[in-house]
C-alpha positions in Angstrom: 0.0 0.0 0.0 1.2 3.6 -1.1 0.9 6.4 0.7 -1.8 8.9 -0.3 -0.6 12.2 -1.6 -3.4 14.8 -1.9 -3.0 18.1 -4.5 -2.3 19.9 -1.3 0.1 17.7 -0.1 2.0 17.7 -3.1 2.2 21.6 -3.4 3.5 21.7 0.7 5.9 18.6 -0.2 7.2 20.7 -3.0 7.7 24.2 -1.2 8.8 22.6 2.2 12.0 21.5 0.2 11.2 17.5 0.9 11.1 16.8 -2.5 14.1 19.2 -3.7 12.4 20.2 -6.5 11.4 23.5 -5.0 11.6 26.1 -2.1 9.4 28.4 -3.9 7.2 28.6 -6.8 7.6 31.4 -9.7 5.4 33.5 -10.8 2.0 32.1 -9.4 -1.3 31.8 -11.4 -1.5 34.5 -14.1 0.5 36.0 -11.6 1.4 32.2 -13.1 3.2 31.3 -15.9 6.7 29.1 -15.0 5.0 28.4 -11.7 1.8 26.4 -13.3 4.5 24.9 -15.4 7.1 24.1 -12.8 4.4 22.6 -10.5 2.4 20.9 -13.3 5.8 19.1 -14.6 5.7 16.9 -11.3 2.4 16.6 -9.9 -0.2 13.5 -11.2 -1.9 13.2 -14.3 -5.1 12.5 -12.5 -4.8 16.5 -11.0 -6.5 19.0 -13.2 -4.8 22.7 -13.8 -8.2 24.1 -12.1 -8.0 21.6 -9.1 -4.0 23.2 -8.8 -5.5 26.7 -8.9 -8.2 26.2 -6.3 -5.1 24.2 -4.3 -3.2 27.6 -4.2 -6.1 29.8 -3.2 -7.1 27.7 -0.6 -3.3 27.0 1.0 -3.7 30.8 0.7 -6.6 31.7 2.8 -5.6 29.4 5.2 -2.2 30.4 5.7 -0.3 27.2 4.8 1.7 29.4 2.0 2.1 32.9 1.5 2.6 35.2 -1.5 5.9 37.1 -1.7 7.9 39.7 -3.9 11.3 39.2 -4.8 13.4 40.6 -7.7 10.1 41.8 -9.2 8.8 38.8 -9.3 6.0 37.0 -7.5 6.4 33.6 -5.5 4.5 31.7 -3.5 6.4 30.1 -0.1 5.7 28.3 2.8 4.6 29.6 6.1 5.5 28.3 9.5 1.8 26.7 9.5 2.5 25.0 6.2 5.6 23.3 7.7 3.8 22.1 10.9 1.1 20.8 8.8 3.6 18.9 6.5 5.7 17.6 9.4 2.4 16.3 11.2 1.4 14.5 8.3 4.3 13.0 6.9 6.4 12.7 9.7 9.1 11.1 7.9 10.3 14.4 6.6 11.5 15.4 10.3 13.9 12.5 10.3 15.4 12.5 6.7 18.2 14.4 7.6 18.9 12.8 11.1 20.8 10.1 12.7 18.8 7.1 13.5 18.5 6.5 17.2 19.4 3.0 16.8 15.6 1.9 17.9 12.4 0.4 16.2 9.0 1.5 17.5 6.7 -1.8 17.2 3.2 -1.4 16.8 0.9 -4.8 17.5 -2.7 -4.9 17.9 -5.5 -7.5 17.8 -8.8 -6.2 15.8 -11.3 -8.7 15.2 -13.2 -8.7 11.4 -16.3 -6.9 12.7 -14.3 -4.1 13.1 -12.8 -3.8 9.5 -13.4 -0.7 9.3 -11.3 0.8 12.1 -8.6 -2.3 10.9 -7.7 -0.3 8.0 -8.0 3.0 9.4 -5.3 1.9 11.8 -3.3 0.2 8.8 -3.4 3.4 7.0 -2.6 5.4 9.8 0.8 3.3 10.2 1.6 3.5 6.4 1.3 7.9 6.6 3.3 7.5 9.4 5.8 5.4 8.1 5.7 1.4 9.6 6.2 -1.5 7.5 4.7 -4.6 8.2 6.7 -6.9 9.6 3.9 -9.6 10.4 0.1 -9.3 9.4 -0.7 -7.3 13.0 2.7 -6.4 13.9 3.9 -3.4 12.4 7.5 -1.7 12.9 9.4 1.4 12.1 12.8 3.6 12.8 10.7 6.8 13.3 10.2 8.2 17.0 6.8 8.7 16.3 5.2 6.8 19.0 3.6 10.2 20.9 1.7 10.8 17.3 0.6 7.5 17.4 -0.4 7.0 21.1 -2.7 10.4 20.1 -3.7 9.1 16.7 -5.6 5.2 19.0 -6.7 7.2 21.7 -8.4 9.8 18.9 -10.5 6.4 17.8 -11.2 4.7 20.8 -8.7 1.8 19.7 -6.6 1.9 22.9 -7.3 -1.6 24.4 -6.8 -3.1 21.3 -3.4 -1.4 20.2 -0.4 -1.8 21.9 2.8 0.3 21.1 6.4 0.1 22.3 10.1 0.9 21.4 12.8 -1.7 21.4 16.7 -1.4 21.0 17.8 -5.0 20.2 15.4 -6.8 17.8 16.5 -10.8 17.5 15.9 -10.6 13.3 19.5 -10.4 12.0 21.5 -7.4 10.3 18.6 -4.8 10.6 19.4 -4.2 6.8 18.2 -7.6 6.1 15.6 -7.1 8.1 14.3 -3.5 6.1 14.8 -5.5 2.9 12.1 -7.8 3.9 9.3 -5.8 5.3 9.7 -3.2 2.5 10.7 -3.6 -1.5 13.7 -1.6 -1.3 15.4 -3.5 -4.4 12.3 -2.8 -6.6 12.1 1.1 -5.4 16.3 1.2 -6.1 15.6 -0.1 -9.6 12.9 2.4 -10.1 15.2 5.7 -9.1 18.3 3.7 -11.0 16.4 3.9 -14.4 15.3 8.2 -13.2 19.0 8.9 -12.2 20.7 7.5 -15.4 18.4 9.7 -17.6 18.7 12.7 -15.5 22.4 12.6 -15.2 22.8 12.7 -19.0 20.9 15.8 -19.5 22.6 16.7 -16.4 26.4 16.8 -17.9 25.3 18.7 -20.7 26.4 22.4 -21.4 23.0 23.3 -22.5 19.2 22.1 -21.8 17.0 21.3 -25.1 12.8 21.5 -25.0 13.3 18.1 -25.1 15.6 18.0 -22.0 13.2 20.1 -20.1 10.3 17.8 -21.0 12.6 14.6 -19.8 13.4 16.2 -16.4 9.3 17.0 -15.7 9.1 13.8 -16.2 11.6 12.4 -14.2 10.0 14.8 -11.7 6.2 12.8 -12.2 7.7 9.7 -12.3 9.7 10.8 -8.5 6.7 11.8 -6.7 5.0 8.6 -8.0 8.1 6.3 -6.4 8.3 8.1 -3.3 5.1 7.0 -2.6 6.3 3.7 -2.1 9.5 4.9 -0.5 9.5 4.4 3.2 12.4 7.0 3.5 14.7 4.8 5.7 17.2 6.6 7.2 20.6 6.3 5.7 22.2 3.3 7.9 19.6 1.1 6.8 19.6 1.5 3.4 21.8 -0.6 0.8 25.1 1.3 -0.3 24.0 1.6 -3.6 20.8 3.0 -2.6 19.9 6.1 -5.5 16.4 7.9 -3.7 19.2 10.5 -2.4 21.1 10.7 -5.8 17.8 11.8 -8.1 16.9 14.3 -4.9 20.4 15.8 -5.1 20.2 15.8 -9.3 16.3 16.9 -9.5 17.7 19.7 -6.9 20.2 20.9 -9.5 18.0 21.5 -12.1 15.4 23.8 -10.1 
């Protein structure tokens, strides 16, 4: 299962600096011009250019972004509010650029089938939040974000039948064995692998063609699509040859 990336989210993902694509956006709406086509490079098919505009307006009104001036030229930015909104739900963005603590958080719970319904709430609230599963009702991840969590049950009455706790030894192995089997890593890696080896091409040469351009939105879509399925490990658990960092830093370059 894939984690669920609303227009919204995309647009906070994209200004927060998570994805490295961008810190700001050009030139919004008509006001627009490179920002609609920055932004429209990279986000779903599925999203239409009027469900974009509305996005805008509404992060907007509510504070999450915030128009601003510079060189002439207006850009849209995030606010303080848009980062606390981002970082509450997708916490894995806090711990990107951290050390890993060295311990798992272990989520197990026992929720019979009449109850289906609040089942997959909780499975979906563990996949936002970053857990793999490990077994079918225990569920584990790297993140310290057990206090989100412990507010997340008691939010839908599931206390008695969730249990969470943190662990520093687990008795499965090399822990990046371990990763390897409760997410696809390999399959993800081959994904960004075929991304960076287009992207580095265009990247060594003197001067970017339309066609270029058009290449690197699409390297941008076809990111956002695998980091969907990225669990964003942190850095000691993931393969040496691991690429998600690679296309970040590349896709960064040509912003």
């Amino acid at each position: 299962m894939k984690k669920l990336f609303r227009t919204q989210d995309i647009l906070l993902l994209g200004l927060s600096g998570a994805v490295d694509f961008l810190d700001e956006f050009k030139d919004p709406f008509g006001w627009m011009g490179n920002a609609y086509k920055q932004m429209y490079g990279w986000v779903p098919k599925r999203f239409e250019k009027t469900d974009y505009y509305q996005t805008v307006y509404h992060s907007l009104k509510t504070g999450y972004i915030e128009k601003v001036i510079k060189d002439g030229e207006p850009y849209l930015r995030l606010t303080s509010n848009g980062r606390k909104k981002i970082q509450r739900s997708f916490p894995f963005i806090n711990f990107l650029s951290r050390k890993w603590d060295g311990r798992w958080r272990i989520v197990i719970f026992d929720i019979e089938e009449k109850l289906r319904k609040d089942r997959d709430l909780l499975r979906r609230k563990l996949i936002e939040l970053g857990f793999g599963m490990m077994q079918e009702s225990v569920w584990i991840s790297p993140y310290d974000v057990i206090v989100d969590f412990r507010e997340f049950i008691k939010s839908v009455g599931l206390e008695e039948k969730v249990f969470a706790l943190e662990a520093t030894n687990l008795l499965a192995g090399d822990p990046r064995d371990l990763v390897k089997r409760i997410w696809p890593l390999d399959e993800i890696n081959a994904k960004y692998e075929e991304i960076y080896r287009i992207l580095i091409k265009i990247h060594d040469r003197d001067k970017l063609s339309i066609n270029d351009e058009g290449e690197i939105r699409e390297a941008r879509a076809k990111y956002l699509e695998i980091l969907k399925s990225d669990p964003c490990l942190p850095k000691e658990l993931l393969p040496d040859d691991w690429l998600g960092e690679k296309v970040r830093k590349v896709l960064k370059d040509f912003k």
